[in-house]
N, C-alpha and C positions, 0 to 999 in steps of 0.2 A: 504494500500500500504506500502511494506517496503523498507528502502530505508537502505544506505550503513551502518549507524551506527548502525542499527539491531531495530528501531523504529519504529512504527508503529501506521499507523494514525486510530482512533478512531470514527466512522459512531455513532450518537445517534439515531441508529434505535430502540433501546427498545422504546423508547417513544409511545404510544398507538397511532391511529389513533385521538381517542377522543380527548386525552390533546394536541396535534397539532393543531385539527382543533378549537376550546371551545377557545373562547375569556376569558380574565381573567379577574377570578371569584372578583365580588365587594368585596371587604371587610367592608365598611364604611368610612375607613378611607381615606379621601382623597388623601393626600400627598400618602402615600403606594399605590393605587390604581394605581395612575397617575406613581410612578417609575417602577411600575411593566407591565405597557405597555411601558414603553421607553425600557422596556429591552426586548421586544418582538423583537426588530430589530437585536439583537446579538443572538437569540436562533441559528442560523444555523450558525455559525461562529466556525472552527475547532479550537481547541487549542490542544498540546501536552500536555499529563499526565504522568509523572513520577515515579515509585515507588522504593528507594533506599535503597535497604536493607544494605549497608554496604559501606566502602570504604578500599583501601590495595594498597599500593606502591610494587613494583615490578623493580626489573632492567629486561631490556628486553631481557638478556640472561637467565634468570631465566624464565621469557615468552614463548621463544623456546623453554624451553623445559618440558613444560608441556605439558601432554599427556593427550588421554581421561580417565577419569576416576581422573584426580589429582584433588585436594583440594586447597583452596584457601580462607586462614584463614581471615575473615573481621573484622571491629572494632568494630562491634557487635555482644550483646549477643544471646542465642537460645532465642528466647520470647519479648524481647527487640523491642520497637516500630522503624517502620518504616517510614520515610519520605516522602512525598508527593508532588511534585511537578505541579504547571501548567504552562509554556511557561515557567519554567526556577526558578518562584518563590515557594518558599514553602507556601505549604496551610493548610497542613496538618500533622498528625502524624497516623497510623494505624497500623493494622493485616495482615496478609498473613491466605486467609481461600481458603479452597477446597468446588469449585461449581460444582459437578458433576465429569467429569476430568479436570476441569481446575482450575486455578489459580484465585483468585480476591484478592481486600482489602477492608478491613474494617475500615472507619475512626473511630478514637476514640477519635480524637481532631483534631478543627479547630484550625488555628493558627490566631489569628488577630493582622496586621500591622497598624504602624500610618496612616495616609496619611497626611503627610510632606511635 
């Protein structure tokens, strides 16, 4: 569904019938077994993904009048990683790659936060 800011929410229908339905798999390790079924109860829980290729200030009469086809110089380089966002926090850093016709990303680093 898109809504007024041009976003769009994200269905985890790739997921296989199998890995849906397959309880998770033991590992031995107990602790890791036991958090990996507590996270069973967030699998269907939507969150927003973001991907930010750039940022650029603009006065808004420079705005108007932009036409199809203008340009719109960002703070980033050609090849220069992309940012990742989920609900808002960054997660990550990635790629812009072509699947077919369409667009995806490729993470190429997790970012990890303290937890404070």
């Amino acid at each position: 569904m898109d809504d007024s800011k041009g976003t769009k929410d994200v269905e985890l229908e790739d997921l296989t019938e199998e890995a849906n339905a397959a309880p998770v798999a033991e590992t031995g390790d107990k602790e890791a077994d036991r958090q990996a079924t507590e996270l069973e109860a967030v699998y269907d829980v939507p969150v927003q993904i973001s991907a930010i290729l750039g940022h650029t200030e603009v006065e808004v009469s420079e705005l108007l009048k932009l036409d199809e086809g203008a340009v719109i110089e960002l703070d980033r380089k050609v090849g220069e990683a992309i940012d990742i966002f989920v609900n808002n926090r960054l997660i990550a850093r990635g790629e812009v790659v072509q699947v077919e016709n369409k667009l995806g990303i490729t993470m190429t680093e997790i970012i990890k936060h303290d937890r404070n």
